[in-house]
C-alpha positions as CSV (number, residue, x, y, z in Angstrom):
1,X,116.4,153.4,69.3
2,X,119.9,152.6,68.3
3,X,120.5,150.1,64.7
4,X,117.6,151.0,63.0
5,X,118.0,148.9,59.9
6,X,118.3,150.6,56.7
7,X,119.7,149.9,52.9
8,X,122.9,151.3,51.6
9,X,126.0,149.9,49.6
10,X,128.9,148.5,51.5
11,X,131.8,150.5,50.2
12,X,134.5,150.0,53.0
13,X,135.6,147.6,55.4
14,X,138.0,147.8,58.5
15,X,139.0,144.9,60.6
16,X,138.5,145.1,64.5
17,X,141.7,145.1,66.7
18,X,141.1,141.3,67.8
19,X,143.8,140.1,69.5
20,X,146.1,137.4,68.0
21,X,145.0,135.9,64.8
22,X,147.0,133.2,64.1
23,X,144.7,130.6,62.7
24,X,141.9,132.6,62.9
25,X,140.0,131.6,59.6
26,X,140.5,128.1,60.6
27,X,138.8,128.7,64.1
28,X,135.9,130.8,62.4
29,X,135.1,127.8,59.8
30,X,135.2,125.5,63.2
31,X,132.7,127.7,64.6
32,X,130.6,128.2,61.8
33,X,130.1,124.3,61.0
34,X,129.4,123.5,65.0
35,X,126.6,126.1,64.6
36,X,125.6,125.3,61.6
37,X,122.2,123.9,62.4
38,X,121.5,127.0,64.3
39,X,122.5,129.8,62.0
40,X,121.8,129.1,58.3
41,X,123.0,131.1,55.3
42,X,120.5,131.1,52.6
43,X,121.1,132.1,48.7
44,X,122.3,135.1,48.6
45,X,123.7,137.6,45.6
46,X,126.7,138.6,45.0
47,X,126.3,142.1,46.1
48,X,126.4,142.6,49.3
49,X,124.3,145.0,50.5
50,X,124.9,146.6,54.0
51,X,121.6,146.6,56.6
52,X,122.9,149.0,59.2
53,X,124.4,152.4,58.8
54,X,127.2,153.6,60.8
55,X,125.4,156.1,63.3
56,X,127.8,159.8,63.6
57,X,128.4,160.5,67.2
58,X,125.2,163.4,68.8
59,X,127.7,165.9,68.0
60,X,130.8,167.3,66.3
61,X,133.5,165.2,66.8
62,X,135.9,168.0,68.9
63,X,133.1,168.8,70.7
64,X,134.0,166.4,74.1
65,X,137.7,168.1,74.0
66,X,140.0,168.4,75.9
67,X,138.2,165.2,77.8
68,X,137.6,163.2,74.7
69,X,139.5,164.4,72.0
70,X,138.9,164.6,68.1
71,X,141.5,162.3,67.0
72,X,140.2,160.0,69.2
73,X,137.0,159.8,67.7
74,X,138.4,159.8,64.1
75,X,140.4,156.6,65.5
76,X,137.5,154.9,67.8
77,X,134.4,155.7,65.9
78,X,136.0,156.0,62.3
79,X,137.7,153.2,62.6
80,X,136.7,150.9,65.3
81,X,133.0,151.3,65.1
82,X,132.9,151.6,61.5
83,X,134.4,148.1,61.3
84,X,132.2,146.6,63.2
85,X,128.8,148.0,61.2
86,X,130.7,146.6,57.7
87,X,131.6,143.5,59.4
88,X,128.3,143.1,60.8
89,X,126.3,143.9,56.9
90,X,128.7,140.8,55.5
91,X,128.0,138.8,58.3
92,X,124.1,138.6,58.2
93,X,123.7,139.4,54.4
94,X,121.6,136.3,53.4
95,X,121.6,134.2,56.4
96,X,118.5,133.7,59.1
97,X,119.1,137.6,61.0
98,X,119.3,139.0,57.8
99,X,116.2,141.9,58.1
100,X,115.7,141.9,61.7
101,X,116.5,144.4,63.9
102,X,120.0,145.2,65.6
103,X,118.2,144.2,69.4
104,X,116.6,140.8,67.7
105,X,120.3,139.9,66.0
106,X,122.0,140.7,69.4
107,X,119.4,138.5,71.4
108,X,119.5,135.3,68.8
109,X,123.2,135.6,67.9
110,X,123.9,135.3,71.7
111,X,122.2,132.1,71.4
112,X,122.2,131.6,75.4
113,X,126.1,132.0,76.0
114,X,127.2,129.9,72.6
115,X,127.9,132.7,70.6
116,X,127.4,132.7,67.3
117,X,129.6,134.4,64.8
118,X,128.0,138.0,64.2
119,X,127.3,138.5,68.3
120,X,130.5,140.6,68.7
121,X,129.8,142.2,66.2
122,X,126.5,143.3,66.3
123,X,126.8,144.1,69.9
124,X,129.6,146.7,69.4
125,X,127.9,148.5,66.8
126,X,124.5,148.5,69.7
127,X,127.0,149.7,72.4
128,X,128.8,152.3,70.4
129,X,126.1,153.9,69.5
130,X,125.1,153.7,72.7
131,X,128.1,154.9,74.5
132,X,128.1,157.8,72.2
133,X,124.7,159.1,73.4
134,X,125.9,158.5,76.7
135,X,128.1,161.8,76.2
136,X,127.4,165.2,76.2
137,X,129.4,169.0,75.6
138,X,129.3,170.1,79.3
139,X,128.2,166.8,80.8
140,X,129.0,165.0,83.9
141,X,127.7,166.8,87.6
142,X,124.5,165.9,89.3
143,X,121.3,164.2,88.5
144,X,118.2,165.3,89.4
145,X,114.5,164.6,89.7
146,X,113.3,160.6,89.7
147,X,116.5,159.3,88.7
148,X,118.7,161.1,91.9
149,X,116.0,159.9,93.9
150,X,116.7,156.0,92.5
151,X,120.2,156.4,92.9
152,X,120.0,157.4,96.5
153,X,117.6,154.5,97.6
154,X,119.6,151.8,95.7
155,X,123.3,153.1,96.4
156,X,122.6,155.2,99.7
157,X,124.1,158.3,98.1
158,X,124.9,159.6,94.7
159,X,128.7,159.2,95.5
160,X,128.3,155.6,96.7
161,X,127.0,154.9,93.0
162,X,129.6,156.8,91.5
163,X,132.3,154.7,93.3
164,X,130.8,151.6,92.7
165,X,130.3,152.4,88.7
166,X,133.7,153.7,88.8
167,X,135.7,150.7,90.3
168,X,133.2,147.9,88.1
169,X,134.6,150.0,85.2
170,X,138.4,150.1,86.8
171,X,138.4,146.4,87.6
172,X,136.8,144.9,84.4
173,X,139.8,143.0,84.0
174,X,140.9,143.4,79.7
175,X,138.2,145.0,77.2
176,X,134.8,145.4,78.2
177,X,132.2,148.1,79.4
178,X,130.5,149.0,83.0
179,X,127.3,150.1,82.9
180,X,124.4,151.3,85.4
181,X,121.3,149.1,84.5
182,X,117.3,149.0,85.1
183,X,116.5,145.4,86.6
184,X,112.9,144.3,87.0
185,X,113.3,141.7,89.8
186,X,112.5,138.2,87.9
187,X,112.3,134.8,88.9
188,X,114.8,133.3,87.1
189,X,113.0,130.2,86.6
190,X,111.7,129.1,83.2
191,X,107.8,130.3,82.7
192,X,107.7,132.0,85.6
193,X,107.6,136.0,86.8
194,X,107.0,137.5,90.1
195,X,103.7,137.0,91.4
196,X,103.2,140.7,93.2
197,X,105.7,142.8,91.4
198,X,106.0,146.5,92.5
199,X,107.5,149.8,91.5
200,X,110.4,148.6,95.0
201,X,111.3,145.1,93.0
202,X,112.7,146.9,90.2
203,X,116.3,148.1,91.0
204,X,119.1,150.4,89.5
205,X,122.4,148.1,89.7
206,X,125.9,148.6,88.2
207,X,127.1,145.5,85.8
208,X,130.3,144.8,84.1
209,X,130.7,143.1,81.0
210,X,134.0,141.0,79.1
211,X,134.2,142.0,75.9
212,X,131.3,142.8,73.5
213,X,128.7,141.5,75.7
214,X,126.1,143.9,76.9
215,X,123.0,144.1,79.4
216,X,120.2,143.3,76.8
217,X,121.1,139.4,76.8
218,X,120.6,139.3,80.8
219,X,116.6,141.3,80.0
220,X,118.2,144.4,81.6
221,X,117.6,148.0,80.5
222,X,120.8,149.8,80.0
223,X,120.8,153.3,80.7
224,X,124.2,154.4,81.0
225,X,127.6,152.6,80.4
226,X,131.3,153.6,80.0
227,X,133.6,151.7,77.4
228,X,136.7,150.5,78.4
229,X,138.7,148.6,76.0
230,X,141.6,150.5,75.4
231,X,141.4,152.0,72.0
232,X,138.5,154.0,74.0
233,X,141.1,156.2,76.1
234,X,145.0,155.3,75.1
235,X,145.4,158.2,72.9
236,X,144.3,160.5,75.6
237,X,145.0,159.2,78.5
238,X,147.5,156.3,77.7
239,X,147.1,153.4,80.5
240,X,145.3,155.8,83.0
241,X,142.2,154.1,82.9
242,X,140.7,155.3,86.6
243,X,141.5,158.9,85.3
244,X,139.9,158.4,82.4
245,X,136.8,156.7,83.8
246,X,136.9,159.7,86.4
247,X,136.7,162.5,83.6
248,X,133.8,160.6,81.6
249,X,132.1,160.6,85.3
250,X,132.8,164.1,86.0
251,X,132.8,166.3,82.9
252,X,130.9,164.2,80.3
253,X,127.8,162.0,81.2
254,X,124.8,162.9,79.4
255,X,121.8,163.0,82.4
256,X,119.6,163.7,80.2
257,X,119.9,161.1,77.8
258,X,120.2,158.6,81.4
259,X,116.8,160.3,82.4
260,X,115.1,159.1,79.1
261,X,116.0,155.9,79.0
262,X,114.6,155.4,82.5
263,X,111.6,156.5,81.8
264,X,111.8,154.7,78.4
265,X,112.5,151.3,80.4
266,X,110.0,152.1,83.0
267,X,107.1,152.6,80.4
268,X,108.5,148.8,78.9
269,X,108.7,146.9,82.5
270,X,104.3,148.0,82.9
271,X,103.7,147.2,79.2
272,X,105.7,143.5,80.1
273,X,103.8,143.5,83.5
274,X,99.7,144.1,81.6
275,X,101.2,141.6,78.9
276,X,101.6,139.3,81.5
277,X,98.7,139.9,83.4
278,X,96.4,139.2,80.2
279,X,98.2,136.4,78.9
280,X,97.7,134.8,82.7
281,X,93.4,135.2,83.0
282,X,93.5,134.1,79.3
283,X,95.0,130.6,80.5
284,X,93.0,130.9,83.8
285,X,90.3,131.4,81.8
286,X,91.0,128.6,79.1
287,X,91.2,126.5,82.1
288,X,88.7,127.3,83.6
289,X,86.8,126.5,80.1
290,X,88.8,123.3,80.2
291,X,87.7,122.1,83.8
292,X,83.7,123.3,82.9
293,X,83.9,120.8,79.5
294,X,85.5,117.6,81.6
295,X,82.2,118.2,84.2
296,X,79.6,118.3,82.1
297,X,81.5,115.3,79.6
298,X,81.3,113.6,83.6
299,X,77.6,115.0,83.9
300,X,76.5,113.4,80.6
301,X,78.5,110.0,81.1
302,X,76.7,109.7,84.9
303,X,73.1,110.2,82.9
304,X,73.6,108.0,80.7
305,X,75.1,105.1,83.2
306,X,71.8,105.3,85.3
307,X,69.5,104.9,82.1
Protein backbone atom coordinates (compact mmCIF):
# COMPACT_ATOMS: atom_id res chain seq x y z
CA UNK A 1 0.00 0.00 0.00
CA UNK A 2 1.26 3.43 -0.95
CA UNK A 3 2.01 6.26 2.23
CA UNK A 4 2.77 4.05 4.87
CA UNK A 5 3.38 6.46 7.62
CA UNK A 6 6.76 6.57 9.05
CA UNK A 7 9.20 9.04 11.26
CA UNK A 8 12.03 10.97 9.77
CA UNK A 9 13.35 14.64 10.06
CA UNK A 10 12.07 17.21 7.53
CA UNK A 11 15.24 18.51 6.01
CA UNK A 12 13.99 20.09 2.68
CA UNK A 13 11.09 21.68 1.26
CA UNK A 14 10.06 22.50 -2.45
CA UNK A 15 6.98 24.42 -3.44
CA UNK A 16 4.53 22.88 -6.03
CA UNK A 17 4.07 24.71 -9.46
CA UNK A 18 0.56 26.19 -8.34
CA UNK A 19 -0.45 28.45 -10.64
CA UNK A 20 -0.69 32.22 -9.85
CA UNK A 21 0.02 33.23 -6.34
CA UNK A 22 -0.80 36.53 -5.97
CA UNK A 23 -2.48 36.72 -2.60
CA UNK A 24 -2.17 33.37 -1.93
CA UNK A 25 -1.28 33.46 1.91
CA UNK A 26 -4.23 35.64 2.34
CA UNK A 27 -6.60 33.06 0.52
CA UNK A 28 -4.94 30.09 2.60
CA UNK A 29 -5.70 31.99 6.16
CA UNK A 30 -9.43 32.56 4.53
CA UNK A 31 -9.64 28.93 4.14
CA UNK A 32 -8.19 27.81 7.11
CA UNK A 33 -10.53 30.04 9.47
CA UNK A 34 -13.86 28.90 7.31
CA UNK A 35 -12.63 25.30 8.23
CA UNK A 36 -11.68 25.85 11.24
CA UNK A 37 -14.23 23.86 13.19
CA UNK A 38 -13.52 21.07 11.06
CA UNK A 39 -9.80 20.73 10.95
CA UNK A 40 -8.09 21.61 14.36
CA UNK A 41 -4.41 22.22 15.01
CA UNK A 42 -3.54 21.02 18.37
CA UNK A 43 -0.08 21.92 20.43
CA UNK A 44 2.44 21.12 18.65
CA UNK A 45 6.50 21.43 19.02
CA UNK A 46 8.61 23.29 17.36
CA UNK A 47 10.20 20.59 15.38
CA UNK A 48 8.56 19.46 12.84
CA UNK A 49 8.82 16.08 12.28
CA UNK A 50 7.86 14.61 8.81
CA UNK A 51 5.07 11.48 8.79
CA UNK A 52 5.53 10.26 5.27
CA UNK A 53 8.68 9.48 3.33
CA UNK A 54 9.15 10.30 -0.14
CA UNK A 55 8.69 6.75 -1.91
CA UNK A 56 11.83 6.27 -4.94
CA UNK A 57 10.21 5.27 -8.12
CA UNK A 58 10.14 0.72 -8.58
CA UNK A 59 13.24 1.33 -10.43
CA UNK A 60 16.33 3.31 -11.52
CA UNK A 61 15.41 6.41 -12.64
CA UNK A 62 16.81 6.01 -16.62
CA UNK A 63 15.26 2.90 -16.65
CA UNK A 64 11.77 4.05 -18.62
CA UNK A 65 14.19 5.84 -21.38
CA UNK A 66 13.94 6.95 -24.16
CA UNK A 67 9.91 6.90 -23.25
CA UNK A 68 10.28 8.53 -19.94
CA UNK A 69 13.43 9.99 -19.53
CA UNK A 70 15.91 10.50 -16.40
CA UNK A 71 15.85 14.12 -16.31
CA UNK A 72 12.38 13.88 -16.16
CA UNK A 73 12.25 12.03 -13.18
CA UNK A 74 14.92 14.11 -11.46
CA UNK A 75 12.47 17.07 -12.32
CA UNK A 76 8.91 15.34 -11.60
CA UNK A 77 9.66 13.02 -8.75
CA UNK A 78 12.72 15.04 -7.26
CA UNK A 79 11.12 17.93 -7.32
CA UNK A 80 7.42 17.82 -7.77
CA UNK A 81 6.62 14.89 -5.68
CA UNK A 82 9.10 15.59 -3.18
CA UNK A 83 7.28 18.93 -2.51
CA UNK A 84 4.33 17.56 -2.06
CA UNK A 85 5.49 14.77 0.76
CA UNK A 86 7.39 17.99 2.80
CA UNK A 87 4.35 20.10 2.22
CA UNK A 88 2.18 17.43 3.29
CA UNK A 89 4.52 16.53 6.91
CA UNK A 90 4.05 20.55 7.84
CA UNK A 91 0.69 20.47 6.96
CA UNK A 92 -0.68 17.67 9.32
CA UNK A 93 2.10 17.95 12.01
CA UNK A 94 -0.04 18.50 15.11
CA UNK A 95 -3.37 18.95 13.83
CA UNK A 96 -6.52 16.18 13.84
CA UNK A 97 -4.80 13.75 10.66
CA UNK A 98 -1.72 13.99 12.24
CA UNK A 99 -0.90 9.83 12.71
CA UNK A 100 -3.28 8.45 10.37
CA UNK A 101 -2.76 6.98 7.37
CA UNK A 102 -2.14 8.66 3.80
CA UNK A 103 -5.80 6.84 2.50
CA UNK A 104 -7.68 8.12 5.96
CA UNK A 105 -6.00 11.87 5.40
CA UNK A 106 -7.06 11.79 1.70
CA UNK A 107 -10.73 10.65 2.60
CA UNK A 108 -11.26 13.31 5.62
CA UNK A 109 -9.25 16.10 4.10
CA UNK A 110 -11.65 15.83 1.08
CA UNK A 111 -14.31 16.57 3.50
CA UNK A 112 -17.20 15.67 0.82
CA UNK A 113 -16.01 18.26 -2.00
CA UNK A 114 -15.00 21.28 0.68
CA UNK A 115 -11.54 20.69 0.60
CA UNK A 116 -9.53 21.18 3.25
CA UNK A 117 -6.03 22.49 3.08
CA UNK A 118 -3.70 19.31 3.09
CA UNK A 119 -6.19 17.37 0.25
CA UNK A 120 -3.99 18.40 -2.63
CA UNK A 121 -1.41 17.63 -1.08
CA UNK A 122 -1.80 14.47 0.33
CA UNK A 123 -3.52 13.21 -2.75
CA UNK A 124 -0.41 13.89 -5.06
CA UNK A 125 1.99 12.23 -2.85
CA UNK A 126 -0.96 8.85 -2.99
CA UNK A 127 -1.08 9.34 -6.84
CA UNK A 128 2.61 9.62 -7.52
CA UNK A 129 3.36 6.87 -5.89
CA UNK A 130 0.84 5.39 -7.53
CA UNK A 131 1.50 6.44 -11.05
CA UNK A 132 5.06 5.29 -10.53
CA UNK A 133 4.09 1.66 -9.99
CA UNK A 134 1.93 1.97 -12.77
CA UNK A 135 5.31 1.86 -14.93
CA UNK A 136 7.42 -0.77 -15.86
CA UNK A 137 11.10 -1.36 -18.06
CA UNK A 138 9.45 -3.07 -21.12
CA UNK A 139 5.84 -2.33 -20.29
CA UNK A 140 2.85 -1.53 -22.25
CA UNK A 141 1.38 -4.58 -24.87
CA UNK A 142 -1.37 -6.89 -23.88
CA UNK A 143 -3.07 -8.09 -20.84
CA UNK A 144 -3.95 -11.34 -20.05
CA UNK A 145 -5.86 -13.83 -17.92
CA UNK A 146 -8.98 -12.32 -15.68
CA UNK A 147 -8.22 -8.82 -16.34
CA UNK A 148 -8.31 -9.13 -20.48
CA UNK A 149 -11.32 -10.95 -19.99
CA UNK A 150 -12.89 -7.67 -17.82
CA UNK A 151 -11.72 -5.46 -20.31
CA UNK A 152 -13.37 -7.17 -23.17
CA UNK A 153 -16.91 -7.55 -21.36
CA UNK A 154 -16.93 -3.97 -20.16
CA UNK A 155 -15.20 -2.09 -23.31
CA UNK A 156 -16.12 -4.77 -26.09
CA UNK A 157 -12.41 -5.12 -26.98
CA UNK A 158 -9.13 -4.29 -25.52
CA UNK A 159 -8.65 -1.50 -28.12
CA UNK A 160 -12.12 0.04 -27.37
CA UNK A 161 -10.61 0.50 -23.68
CA UNK A 162 -7.55 1.75 -24.86
CA UNK A 163 -9.27 4.56 -26.89
CA UNK A 164 -11.55 5.45 -24.33
CA UNK A 165 -8.57 5.69 -21.56
CA UNK A 166 -6.58 7.49 -24.04
CA UNK A 167 -9.07 10.34 -25.09
CA UNK A 168 -10.34 10.72 -21.00
CA UNK A 169 -6.64 11.27 -20.54
CA UNK A 170 -6.35 13.64 -23.94
CA UNK A 171 -9.42 15.63 -23.05
CA UNK A 172 -8.95 16.21 -19.26
CA UNK A 173 -9.02 19.71 -19.92
CA UNK A 174 -5.65 21.58 -17.60
CA UNK A 175 -3.83 19.17 -14.92
CA UNK A 176 -5.24 16.13 -13.78
CA UNK A 177 -5.02 12.20 -14.24
CA UNK A 178 -7.21 9.44 -16.24
CA UNK A 179 -7.44 6.39 -14.71
CA UNK A 180 -9.14 2.84 -15.30
CA UNK A 181 -11.09 2.08 -11.97
CA UNK A 182 -12.86 -1.00 -10.14
CA UNK A 183 -16.54 0.11 -9.35
CA UNK A 184 -18.71 -2.10 -7.10
CA UNK A 185 -22.23 -1.02 -8.34
CA UNK A 186 -23.74 1.08 -5.14
CA UNK A 187 -26.83 2.71 -4.42
CA UNK A 188 -25.91 5.90 -3.98
CA UNK A 189 -28.34 6.60 -1.38
CA UNK A 190 -27.35 7.19 2.24
CA UNK A 191 -27.39 3.70 4.32
CA UNK A 192 -28.09 1.86 1.70
CA UNK A 193 -26.11 -0.97 -0.63
CA UNK A 194 -27.38 -3.21 -3.29
CA UNK A 195 -29.64 -5.85 -2.13
CA UNK A 196 -28.35 -8.92 -4.58
CA UNK A 197 -24.95 -7.75 -5.52
CA UNK A 198 -22.95 -10.06 -8.01
CA UNK A 199 -19.58 -10.63 -9.43
CA UNK A 200 -21.73 -8.72 -13.11
CA UNK A 201 -22.55 -5.36 -10.84
CA UNK A 202 -19.07 -4.63 -10.27
CA UNK A 203 -17.57 -2.87 -13.47
CA UNK A 204 -14.08 -1.77 -14.86
CA UNK A 205 -14.76 2.06 -15.99
CA UNK A 206 -12.26 4.78 -17.13
CA UNK A 207 -12.54 8.20 -14.84
CA UNK A 208 -10.90 11.50 -15.26
CA UNK A 209 -9.96 13.72 -12.57
CA UNK A 210 -9.16 17.96 -12.26
CA UNK A 211 -6.35 18.40 -10.52
CA UNK A 212 -5.19 16.31 -7.40
CA UNK A 213 -8.39 14.56 -6.98
CA UNK A 214 -8.34 10.90 -7.31
CA UNK A 215 -10.77 7.76 -7.38
CA UNK A 216 -10.56 6.83 -3.64
CA UNK A 217 -13.00 9.85 -2.55
CA UNK A 218 -15.81 8.46 -5.14
CA UNK A 219 -15.15 4.44 -3.10
CA UNK A 220 -13.52 3.38 -6.35
CA UNK A 221 -10.47 1.06 -6.64
CA UNK A 222 -7.93 2.48 -8.77
CA UNK A 223 -5.90 0.22 -10.67
CA UNK A 224 -4.23 2.02 -13.21
CA UNK A 225 -3.96 5.79 -14.05
CA UNK A 226 -1.85 8.15 -16.35
CA UNK A 227 -0.74 11.73 -15.03
CA UNK A 228 -1.26 14.48 -17.06
CA UNK A 229 -0.36 17.76 -15.75
CA UNK A 230 2.25 18.97 -17.77
CA UNK A 231 5.47 18.82 -15.73
CA UNK A 232 4.58 14.97 -16.33
CA UNK A 233 5.66 15.00 -20.21
CA UNK A 234 6.93 18.72 -21.33
CA UNK A 235 10.48 17.82 -21.14
CA UNK A 236 10.01 14.97 -23.35
CA UNK A 237 7.42 15.49 -25.35
CA UNK A 238 6.73 19.33 -25.07
CA UNK A 239 2.80 19.97 -25.70
CA UNK A 240 2.35 16.48 -27.44
CA UNK A 241 0.15 15.19 -24.83
CA UNK A 242 -1.85 12.31 -27.11
CA UNK A 243 1.79 11.12 -28.07
CA UNK A 244 2.75 11.00 -24.90
CA UNK A 245 -0.35 9.34 -23.47
CA UNK A 246 0.09 6.91 -26.55
CA UNK A 247 3.78 5.83 -25.49
CA UNK A 248 2.84 5.33 -21.63
CA UNK A 249 -0.07 3.02 -23.27
CA UNK A 250 2.12 1.25 -25.60
CA UNK A 251 5.66 0.83 -24.26
CA UNK A 252 5.25 1.37 -20.44
CA UNK A 253 2.12 0.11 -18.46
CA UNK A 254 2.95 -2.18 -15.83
CA UNK A 255 0.06 -5.33 -16.25
CA UNK A 256 1.27 -6.84 -13.70
CA UNK A 257 1.09 -4.34 -11.07
CA UNK A 258 -2.79 -3.63 -12.88
CA UNK A 259 -3.37 -7.45 -12.36
CA UNK A 260 -2.67 -7.10 -8.53
CA UNK A 261 -4.56 -4.49 -7.64
CA UNK A 262 -7.59 -6.16 -9.23
CA UNK A 263 -7.32 -8.96 -7.38
CA UNK A 264 -6.33 -6.77 -4.34
CA UNK A 265 -9.73 -4.76 -4.89
CA UNK A 266 -11.65 -7.80 -5.63
CA UNK A 267 -10.59 -9.55 -2.31
CA UNK A 268 -11.88 -5.81 -0.50
CA UNK A 269 -15.43 -5.51 -2.47
CA UNK A 270 -16.29 -9.60 -0.67
CA UNK A 271 -14.72 -8.58 2.61
CA UNK A 272 -17.17 -5.10 2.32
CA UNK A 273 -20.05 -7.45 0.96
CA UNK A 274 -19.73 -10.32 4.42
CA UNK A 275 -19.22 -6.98 6.49
CA UNK A 276 -22.39 -6.00 5.34
CA UNK A 277 -24.11 -9.10 5.36
CA UNK A 278 -23.37 -9.53 9.28
CA UNK A 279 -23.87 -6.13 10.23
CA UNK A 280 -27.51 -6.56 8.43
CA UNK A 281 -28.87 -10.16 10.57
CA UNK A 282 -27.17 -8.38 13.53
CA UNK A 283 -29.90 -5.52 13.22
CA UNK A 284 -32.52 -8.06 11.85
CA UNK A 285 -31.72 -9.83 14.68
CA UNK A 286 -31.69 -6.94 17.33
CA UNK A 287 -35.04 -6.29 15.89
CA UNK A 288 -36.27 -9.15 15.91
CA UNK A 289 -35.19 -9.13 19.80
CA UNK A 290 -36.84 -5.67 19.83
CA UNK A 291 -40.34 -6.79 18.39
CA UNK A 292 -40.19 -10.28 20.83
CA UNK A 293 -39.71 -7.67 24.13
CA UNK A 294 -42.79 -5.13 23.00
CA UNK A 295 -45.13 -8.67 22.77
CA UNK A 296 -44.49 -10.09 25.71
CA UNK A 297 -44.37 -6.20 27.63
CA UNK A 298 -48.21 -6.41 25.47
CA UNK A 299 -48.63 -10.19 26.88
CA UNK A 300 -48.03 -9.09 30.56
CA UNK A 301 -50.04 -5.63 30.35
CA UNK A 302 -53.22 -7.92 28.79
CA UNK A 303 -52.79 -10.32 32.07
CA UNK A 304 -52.74 -8.03 34.20
CA UNK A 305 -55.92 -5.90 32.72
CA UNK A 306 -58.11 -9.01 33.02
CA UNK A 307 -57.14 -9.65 36.86
Amino acid sequence: MVGTATASSLTCAHLPFQGLRAGSEQIRSLQWRKKERQYIRKACPCTITAKFELKPPPYPLNALEPHMSKETFEYHWGKHHRAYVDNLNKQITGTELDGMSLESVIINSYNKGDLLPPFNNAAQVWNHDFFWESMKPGGGGKPSGELLELIERDFSSFESFVKEFTTAASTQFGSGWAWLVYKANRLDVENAVNPRPSEKDKKLVVVKSPNAVNPLVWDYSPLLTVDVWEHAYYLDYQNRRPDYISIFMEKLVSWDAVNSRLQKAKAKASEREKEEERRKMEEEGQTADNEAVEMYLESEADDSETE
